[in-house]
C-alpha positions as CSV (number, residue, x, y, z in Angstrom):
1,X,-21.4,-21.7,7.8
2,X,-21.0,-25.8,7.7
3,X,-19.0,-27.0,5.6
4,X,-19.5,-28.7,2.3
5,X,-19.6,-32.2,1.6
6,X,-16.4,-33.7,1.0
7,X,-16.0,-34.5,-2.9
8,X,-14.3,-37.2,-4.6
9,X,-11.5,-34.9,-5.4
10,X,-11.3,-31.3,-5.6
11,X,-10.1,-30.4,-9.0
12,X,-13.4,-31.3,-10.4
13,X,-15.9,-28.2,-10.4
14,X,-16.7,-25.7,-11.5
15,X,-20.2,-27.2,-12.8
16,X,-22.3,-26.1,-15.9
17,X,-23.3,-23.1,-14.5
18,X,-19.8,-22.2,-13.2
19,X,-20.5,-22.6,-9.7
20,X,-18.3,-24.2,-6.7
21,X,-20.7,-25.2,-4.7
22,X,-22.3,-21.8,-3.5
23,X,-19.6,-19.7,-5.0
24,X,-19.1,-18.8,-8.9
25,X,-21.7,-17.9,-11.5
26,X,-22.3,-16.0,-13.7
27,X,-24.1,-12.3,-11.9
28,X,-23.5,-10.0,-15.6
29,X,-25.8,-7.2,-17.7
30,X,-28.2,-9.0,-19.7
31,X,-26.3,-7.3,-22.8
32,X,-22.8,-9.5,-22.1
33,X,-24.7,-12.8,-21.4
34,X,-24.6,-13.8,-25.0
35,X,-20.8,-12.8,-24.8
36,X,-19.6,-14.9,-21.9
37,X,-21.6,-18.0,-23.5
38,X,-19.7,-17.6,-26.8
39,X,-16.9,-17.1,-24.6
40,X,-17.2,-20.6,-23.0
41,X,-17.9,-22.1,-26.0
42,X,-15.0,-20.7,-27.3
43,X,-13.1,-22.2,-24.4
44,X,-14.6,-25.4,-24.4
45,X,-13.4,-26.0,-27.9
46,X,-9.9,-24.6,-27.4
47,X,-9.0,-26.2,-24.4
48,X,-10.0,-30.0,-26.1
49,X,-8.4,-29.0,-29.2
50,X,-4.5,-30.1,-29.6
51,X,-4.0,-27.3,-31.8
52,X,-4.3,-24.8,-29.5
53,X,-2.7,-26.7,-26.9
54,X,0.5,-26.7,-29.3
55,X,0.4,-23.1,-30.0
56,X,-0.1,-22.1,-26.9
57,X,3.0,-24.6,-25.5
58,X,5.1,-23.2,-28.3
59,X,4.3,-19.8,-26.5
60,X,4.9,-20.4,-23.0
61,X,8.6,-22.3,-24.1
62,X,9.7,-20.0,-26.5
63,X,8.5,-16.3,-25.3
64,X,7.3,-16.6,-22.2
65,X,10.7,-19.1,-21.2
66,X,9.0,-21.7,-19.4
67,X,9.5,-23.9,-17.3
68,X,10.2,-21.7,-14.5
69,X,12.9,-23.1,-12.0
70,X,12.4,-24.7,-8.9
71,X,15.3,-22.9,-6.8
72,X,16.2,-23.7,-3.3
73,X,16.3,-20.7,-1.1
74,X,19.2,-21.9,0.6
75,X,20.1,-18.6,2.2
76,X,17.0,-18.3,3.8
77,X,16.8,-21.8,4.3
78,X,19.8,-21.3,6.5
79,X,19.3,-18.1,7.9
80,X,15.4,-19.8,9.2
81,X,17.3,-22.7,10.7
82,X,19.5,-20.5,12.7
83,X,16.6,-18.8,14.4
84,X,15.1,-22.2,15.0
85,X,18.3,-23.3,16.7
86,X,18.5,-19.8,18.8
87,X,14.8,-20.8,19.7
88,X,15.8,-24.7,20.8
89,X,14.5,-26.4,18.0
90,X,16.6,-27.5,15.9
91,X,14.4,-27.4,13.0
92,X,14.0,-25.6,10.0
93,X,12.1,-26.5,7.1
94,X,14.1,-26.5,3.2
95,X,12.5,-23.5,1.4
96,X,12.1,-23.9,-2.5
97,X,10.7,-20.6,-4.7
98,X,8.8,-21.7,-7.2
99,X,10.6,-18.5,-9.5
100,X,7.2,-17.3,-11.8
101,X,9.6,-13.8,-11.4
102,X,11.9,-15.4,-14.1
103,X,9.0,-15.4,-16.8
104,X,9.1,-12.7,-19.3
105,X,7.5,-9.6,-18.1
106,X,8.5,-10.4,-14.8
107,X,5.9,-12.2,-13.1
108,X,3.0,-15.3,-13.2
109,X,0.7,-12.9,-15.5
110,X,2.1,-14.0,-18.6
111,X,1.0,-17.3,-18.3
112,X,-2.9,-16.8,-18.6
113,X,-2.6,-13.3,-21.1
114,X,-0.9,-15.7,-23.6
115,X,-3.7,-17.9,-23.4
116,X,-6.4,-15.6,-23.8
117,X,-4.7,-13.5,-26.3
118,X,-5.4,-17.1,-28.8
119,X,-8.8,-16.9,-27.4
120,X,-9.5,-13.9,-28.3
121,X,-7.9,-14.0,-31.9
122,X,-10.5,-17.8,-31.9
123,X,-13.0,-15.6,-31.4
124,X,-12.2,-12.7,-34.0
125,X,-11.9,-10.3,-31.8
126,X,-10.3,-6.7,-32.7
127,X,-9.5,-4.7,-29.1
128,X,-8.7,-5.9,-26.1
129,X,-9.5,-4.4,-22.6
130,X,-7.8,-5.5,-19.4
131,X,-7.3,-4.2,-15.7
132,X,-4.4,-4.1,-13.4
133,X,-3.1,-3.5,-9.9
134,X,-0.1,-3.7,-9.4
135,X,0.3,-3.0,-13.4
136,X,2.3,-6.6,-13.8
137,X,-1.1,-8.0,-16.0
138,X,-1.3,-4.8,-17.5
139,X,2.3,-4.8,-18.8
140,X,2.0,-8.8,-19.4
141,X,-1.2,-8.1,-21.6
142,X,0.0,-5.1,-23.3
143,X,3.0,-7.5,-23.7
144,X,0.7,-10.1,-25.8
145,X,-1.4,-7.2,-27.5
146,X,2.0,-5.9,-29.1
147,X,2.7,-9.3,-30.0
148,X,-0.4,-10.5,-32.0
149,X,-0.9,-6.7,-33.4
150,X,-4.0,-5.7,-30.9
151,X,-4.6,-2.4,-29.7
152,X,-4.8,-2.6,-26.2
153,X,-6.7,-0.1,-23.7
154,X,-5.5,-0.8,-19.7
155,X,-8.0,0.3,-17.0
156,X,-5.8,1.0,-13.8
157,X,-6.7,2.4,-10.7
158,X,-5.3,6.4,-10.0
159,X,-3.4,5.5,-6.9
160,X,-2.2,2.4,-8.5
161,X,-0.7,4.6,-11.3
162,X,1.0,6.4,-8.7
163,X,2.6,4.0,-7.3
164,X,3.3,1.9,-10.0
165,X,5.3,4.1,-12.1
166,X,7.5,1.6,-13.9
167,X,4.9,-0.3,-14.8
168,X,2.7,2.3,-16.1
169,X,5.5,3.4,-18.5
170,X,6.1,-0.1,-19.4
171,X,2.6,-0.6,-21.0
172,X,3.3,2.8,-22.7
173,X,6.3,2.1,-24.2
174,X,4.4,-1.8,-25.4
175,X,1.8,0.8,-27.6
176,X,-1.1,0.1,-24.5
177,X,-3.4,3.1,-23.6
178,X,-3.3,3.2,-20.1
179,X,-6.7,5.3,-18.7
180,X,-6.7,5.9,-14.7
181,X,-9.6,5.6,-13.0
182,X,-10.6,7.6,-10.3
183,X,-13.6,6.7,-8.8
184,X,-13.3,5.3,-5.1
185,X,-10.2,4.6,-3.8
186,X,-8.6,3.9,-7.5
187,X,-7.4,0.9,-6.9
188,X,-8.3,-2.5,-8.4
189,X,-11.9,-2.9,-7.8
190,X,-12.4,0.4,-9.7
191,X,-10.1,-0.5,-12.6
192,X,-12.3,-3.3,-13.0
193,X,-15.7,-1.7,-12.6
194,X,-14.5,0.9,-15.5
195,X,-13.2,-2.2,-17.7
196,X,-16.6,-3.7,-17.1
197,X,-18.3,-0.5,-18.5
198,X,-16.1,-0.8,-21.4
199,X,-16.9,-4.5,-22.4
200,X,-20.6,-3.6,-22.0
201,X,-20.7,-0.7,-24.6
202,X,-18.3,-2.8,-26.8
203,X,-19.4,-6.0,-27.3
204,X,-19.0,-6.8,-30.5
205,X,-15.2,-6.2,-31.3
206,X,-13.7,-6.2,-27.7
207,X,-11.9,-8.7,-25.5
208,X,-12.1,-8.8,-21.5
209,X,-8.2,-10.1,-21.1
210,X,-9.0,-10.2,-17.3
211,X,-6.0,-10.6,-14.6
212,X,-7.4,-13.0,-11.8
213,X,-9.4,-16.2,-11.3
214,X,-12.2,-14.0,-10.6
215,X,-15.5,-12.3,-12.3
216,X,-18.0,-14.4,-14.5
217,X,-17.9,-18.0,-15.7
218,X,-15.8,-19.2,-17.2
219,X,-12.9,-16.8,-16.6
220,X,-12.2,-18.1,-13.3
221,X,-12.3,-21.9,-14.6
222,X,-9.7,-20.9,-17.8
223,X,-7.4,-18.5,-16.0
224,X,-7.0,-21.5,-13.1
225,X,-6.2,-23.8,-16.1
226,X,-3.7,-21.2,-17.8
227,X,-1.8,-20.8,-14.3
228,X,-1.9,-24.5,-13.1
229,X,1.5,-25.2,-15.2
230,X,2.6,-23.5,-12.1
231,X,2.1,-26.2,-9.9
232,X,1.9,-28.6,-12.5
233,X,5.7,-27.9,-12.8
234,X,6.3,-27.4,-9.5
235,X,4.9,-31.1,-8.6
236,X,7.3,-32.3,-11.2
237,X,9.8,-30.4,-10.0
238,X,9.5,-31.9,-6.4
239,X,9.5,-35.2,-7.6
240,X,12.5,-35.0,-9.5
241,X,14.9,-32.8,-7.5
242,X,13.5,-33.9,-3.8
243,X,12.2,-37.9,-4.6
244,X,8.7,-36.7,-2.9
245,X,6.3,-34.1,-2.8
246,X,6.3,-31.2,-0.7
247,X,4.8,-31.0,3.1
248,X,3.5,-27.5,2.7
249,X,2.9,-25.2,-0.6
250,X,2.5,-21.3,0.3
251,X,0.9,-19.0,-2.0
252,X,-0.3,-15.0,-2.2
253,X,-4.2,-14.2,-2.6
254,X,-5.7,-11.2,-3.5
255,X,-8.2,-12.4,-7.0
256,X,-6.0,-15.3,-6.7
257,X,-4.4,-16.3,-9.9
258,X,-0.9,-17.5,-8.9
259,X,-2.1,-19.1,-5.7
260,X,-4.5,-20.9,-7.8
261,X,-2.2,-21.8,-10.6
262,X,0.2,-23.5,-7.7
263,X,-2.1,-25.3,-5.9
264,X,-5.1,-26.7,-8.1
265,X,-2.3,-30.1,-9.4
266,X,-1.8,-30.5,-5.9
267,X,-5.7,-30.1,-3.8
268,X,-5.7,-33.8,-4.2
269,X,-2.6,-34.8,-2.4
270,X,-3.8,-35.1,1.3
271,X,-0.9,-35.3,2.7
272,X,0.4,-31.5,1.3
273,X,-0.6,-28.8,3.4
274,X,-2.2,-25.9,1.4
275,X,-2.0,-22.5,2.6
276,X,-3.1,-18.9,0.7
277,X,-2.3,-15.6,2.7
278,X,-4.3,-13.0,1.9
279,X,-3.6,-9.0,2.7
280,X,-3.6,-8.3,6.4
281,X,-2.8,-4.4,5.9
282,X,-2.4,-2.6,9.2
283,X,-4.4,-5.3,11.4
284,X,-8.0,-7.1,10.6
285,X,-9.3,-5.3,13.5
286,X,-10.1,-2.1,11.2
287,X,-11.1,-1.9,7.7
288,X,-7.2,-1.4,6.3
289,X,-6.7,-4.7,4.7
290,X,-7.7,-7.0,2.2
291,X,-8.2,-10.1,4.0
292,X,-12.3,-11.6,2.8
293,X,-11.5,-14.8,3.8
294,X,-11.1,-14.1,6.9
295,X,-12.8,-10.9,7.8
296,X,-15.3,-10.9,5.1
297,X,-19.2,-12.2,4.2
298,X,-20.5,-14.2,0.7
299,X,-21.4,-11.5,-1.9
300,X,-21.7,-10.5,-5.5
301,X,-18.6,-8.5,-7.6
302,X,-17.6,-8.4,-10.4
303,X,-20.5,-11.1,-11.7
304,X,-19.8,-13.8,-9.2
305,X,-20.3,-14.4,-6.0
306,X,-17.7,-14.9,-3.3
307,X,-16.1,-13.8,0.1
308,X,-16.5,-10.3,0.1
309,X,-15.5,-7.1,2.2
310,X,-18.3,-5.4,2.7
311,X,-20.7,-3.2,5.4
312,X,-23.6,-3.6,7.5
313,X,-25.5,-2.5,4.5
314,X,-23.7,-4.8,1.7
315,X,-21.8,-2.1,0.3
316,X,-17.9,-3.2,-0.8
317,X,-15.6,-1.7,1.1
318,X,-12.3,-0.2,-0.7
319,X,-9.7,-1.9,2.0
320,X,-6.2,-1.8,2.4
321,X,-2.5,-3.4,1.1
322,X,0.9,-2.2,1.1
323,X,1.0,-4.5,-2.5
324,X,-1.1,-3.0,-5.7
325,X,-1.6,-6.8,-6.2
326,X,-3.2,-7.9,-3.4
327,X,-5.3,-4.5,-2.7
328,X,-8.8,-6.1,-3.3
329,X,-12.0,-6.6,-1.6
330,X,-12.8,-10.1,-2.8
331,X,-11.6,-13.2,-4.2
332,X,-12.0,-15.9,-6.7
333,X,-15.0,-17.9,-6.3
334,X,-12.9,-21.0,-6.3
335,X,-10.7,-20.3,-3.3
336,X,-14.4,-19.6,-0.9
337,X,-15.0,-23.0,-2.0
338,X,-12.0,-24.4,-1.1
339,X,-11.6,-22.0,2.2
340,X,-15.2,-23.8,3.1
341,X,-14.2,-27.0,2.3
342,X,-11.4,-26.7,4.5
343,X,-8.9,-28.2,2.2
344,X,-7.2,-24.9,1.8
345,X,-6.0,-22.4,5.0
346,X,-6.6,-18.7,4.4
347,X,-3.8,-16.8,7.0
348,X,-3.3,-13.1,6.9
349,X,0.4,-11.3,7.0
350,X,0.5,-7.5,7.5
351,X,2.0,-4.9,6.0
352,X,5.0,-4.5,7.8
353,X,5.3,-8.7,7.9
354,X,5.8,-8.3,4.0
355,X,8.1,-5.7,3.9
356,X,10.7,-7.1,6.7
357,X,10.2,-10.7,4.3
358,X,11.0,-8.1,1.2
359,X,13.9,-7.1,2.8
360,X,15.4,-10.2,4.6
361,X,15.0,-12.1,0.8
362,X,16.6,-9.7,-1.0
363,X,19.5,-9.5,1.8
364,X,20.1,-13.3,1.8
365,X,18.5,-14.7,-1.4
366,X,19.9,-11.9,-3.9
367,X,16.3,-11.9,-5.0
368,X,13.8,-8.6,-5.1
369,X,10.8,-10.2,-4.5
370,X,7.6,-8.4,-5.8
371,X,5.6,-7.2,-2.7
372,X,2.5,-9.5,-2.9
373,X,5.1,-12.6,-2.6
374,X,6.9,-11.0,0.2
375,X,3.6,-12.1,1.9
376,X,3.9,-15.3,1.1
377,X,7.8,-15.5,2.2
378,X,6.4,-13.9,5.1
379,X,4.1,-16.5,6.4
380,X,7.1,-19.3,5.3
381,X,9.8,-17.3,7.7
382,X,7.1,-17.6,10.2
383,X,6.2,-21.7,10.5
384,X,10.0,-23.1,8.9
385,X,11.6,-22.4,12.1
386,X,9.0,-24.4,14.1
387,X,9.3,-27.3,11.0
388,X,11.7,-30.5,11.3
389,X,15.1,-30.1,8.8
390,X,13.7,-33.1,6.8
391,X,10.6,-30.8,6.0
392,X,9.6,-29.3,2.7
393,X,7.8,-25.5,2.0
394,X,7.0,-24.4,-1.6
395,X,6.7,-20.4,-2.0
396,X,5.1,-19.5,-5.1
397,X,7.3,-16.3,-5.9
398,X,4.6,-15.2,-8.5
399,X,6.7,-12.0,-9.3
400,X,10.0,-9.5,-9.2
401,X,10.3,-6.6,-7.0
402,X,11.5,-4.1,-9.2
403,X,8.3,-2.5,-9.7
404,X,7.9,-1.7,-5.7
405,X,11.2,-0.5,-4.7
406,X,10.1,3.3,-5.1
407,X,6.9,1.8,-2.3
408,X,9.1,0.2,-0.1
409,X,11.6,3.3,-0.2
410,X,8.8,5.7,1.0
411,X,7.7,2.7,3.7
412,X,11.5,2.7,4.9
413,X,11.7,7.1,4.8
414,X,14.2,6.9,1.9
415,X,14.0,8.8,-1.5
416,X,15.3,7.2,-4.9
């Protein structure tokens, strides 16, 4: 496919009809049309108007604890430089976490649930409906629910309920009704088929609190917006504690939220290297992974249309990740764009990539990284060693671990 003309900057689009360049729209039953317009509308108003703003500010300082730190991994900073010394460099790039897993709830979810949770109240709005993988938005929007008195109904895949255990009890205990879905492999994709279904038949009183910069305009334009104080921190951050920006930023991708959130305040600093790593499963060879960008074709899911894993015949396949997070078939419009554009790199990292970065973090770092970060960490321990000292690598560490230690027991043939 050629590549898209250059724009004057890339933290302009999505246009009117929610589109980045062939990527976007809005692909949704006839019956939610008039829904996603007042929705934008909605938006449109909110995000101009400096009440909101306020609230929502007030919000992210004061529940949510934000900002988030900046911390120097200087453990694995370390530990990276000695295997570029052992390998006769002599390098070794400075790692920073950009610590989202500090946030209440425990991850980068909070951010954008805290957001829509005002919309929806804007809007009037008496139920809200949301999906999750790896349960972290599910907890972080029954989390919001319980706070502004919502009932709150979580569609979650079967297998991600089984292997998401803490979280699933989490959203219990937070009054959320949590309904497993098992229709294909019951993971992501079908938790957000079935909370599709719901917001169809329930139009008038419900609101789609969706998890990623995926699905319909505008939701992947306002959850990009909600997650930029990420890197809108971050590039703060940088400035103030390092005197310059950083040389590369590194982020997880599976719908895309967190990498999104990090690297939209930064697409228009040439000179910072931009890198999302997507779920490389057990090889891209096969079908066990959940890497679109770089195994997959444009399609339509989810009412937009994006890099998609599909068949000969069109037909989505289910894929494959050792993270809950990251287990799905497509991604947010946005990031095709940006992988087309070639102002973004797209780089795989296996299973088994993650958990050794799991592991080696938590053994130098005293952090538990959640598992879809570990992929990110991974893909840092792999180009720091090769990187001058005088270098600089952001990891977006969109979440805590604690939630997958009963996964990476069964992967390392322990019990808890």
């Amino acid at each position: 496919m050629n590549k898209p003309a250059m724009p004057n900057s890339f933290r302009t689009g999505p246009d009117e009809q929610g589109m980045f360049g062939i990527f976007g729209g809005r692909f949704v039953a006839e019956t939610l049309m008039p829904l996603i317009l007042d929705l934008e509308q909605h938006w449109n108003h909110a995000k101009n108007d400096p009440a909101f703003k306020a609230e929502l500010s007030a919000l992210s300082t004061f529940y949510a604890g934000r900002p988030s730190k900046l911390y120097f991994a200087e453990g694995l900073t370390r530990h990276l430089r000695d295997i570029s010394a052992a390998k006769g460099l002599g390098g070794g790039a400075k790692i920073y976490f950009k610590r989202e897993d500090l946030n209440h709830t425990g991850s980068h979810k909070i951010n954008n649930c805290l957001g829509q949770i005002l919309l929806a109240k804007r809007m009037g709005k008496k139920r809200i409906i949301a999906e999750t993988g790896a349960g972290q938005h599910g907890v972080a929007s029954a989390t919001v629910a319980a706070r502004f008195g919502y009932p709150c109904v979580v569609y979650m895949g079967a297998t991600d309920v089984e292997r998401q255990k803490p979280n699933v009890f989490r959203m219990k205990l937070l009054g959320a009704e949590v309904r497993p879905v098992h229709s294909g492999h019951g993971t992501l994709k079908d938790a957000m088929n079935e909370a599709l279904r719901d917001w169809v038949t329930n139009v008038e009183d419900t609101y789609y609190l969706i998890g990623t910069a995926a699905g319909p305009h505008p939701y992947p334009e306002l959850v990009r917006d909600f997650q930029s104080v990420i890197g809108t921190e971050a590039r703060a951050q940088m400035l103030e504690q390092e005197g310059r920006l950083p040389d590369v930023i590194i982020a997880a991708v599976g719908g895309g939220s967190n990498a999104i959130g990090l690297f939209h305040p930064f697409l228009d600093d040439k000179e910072v290297r931009i890198i999302g790593i997507e779920a490389g499963g057990r090889g891209l060879d096969g079908v066990e992974h959940c890497a679109s960008m770089n195994a997959g074709r444009p399609g339509v899911l989810h009412g937009n249309r994006t890099y998609l894993l599909q068949n000969e015949d069109g037909q989505i396949l289910d894929g494959h990740s050792i993270s809950a997070g990251l287990d799905y078939p497509g991604v947010g419009p946005e990031h095709s764009w940006l992988r087309d554009s070639g102002r973004v790199e797209y780089e795989p990292i296996l299973d088994d990539e993650a958990l050794a970065a799991f592991q080696l973090t938590t053994k130098v770092e005293g952090i538990i990284p959640a598992l879809e970060s570990a992929h990110a960490i991974a893909h840092a321990v792999k180009i720091a060693p090769n990187m001058a000292k005088d270098k600089i690598v952001i990891v977006n560490l969109s979440g805590r671990g604690d939630k997958d230690v009963h996964t990476v027991a069964n992967m390392m043939g322990m019990e808890i």
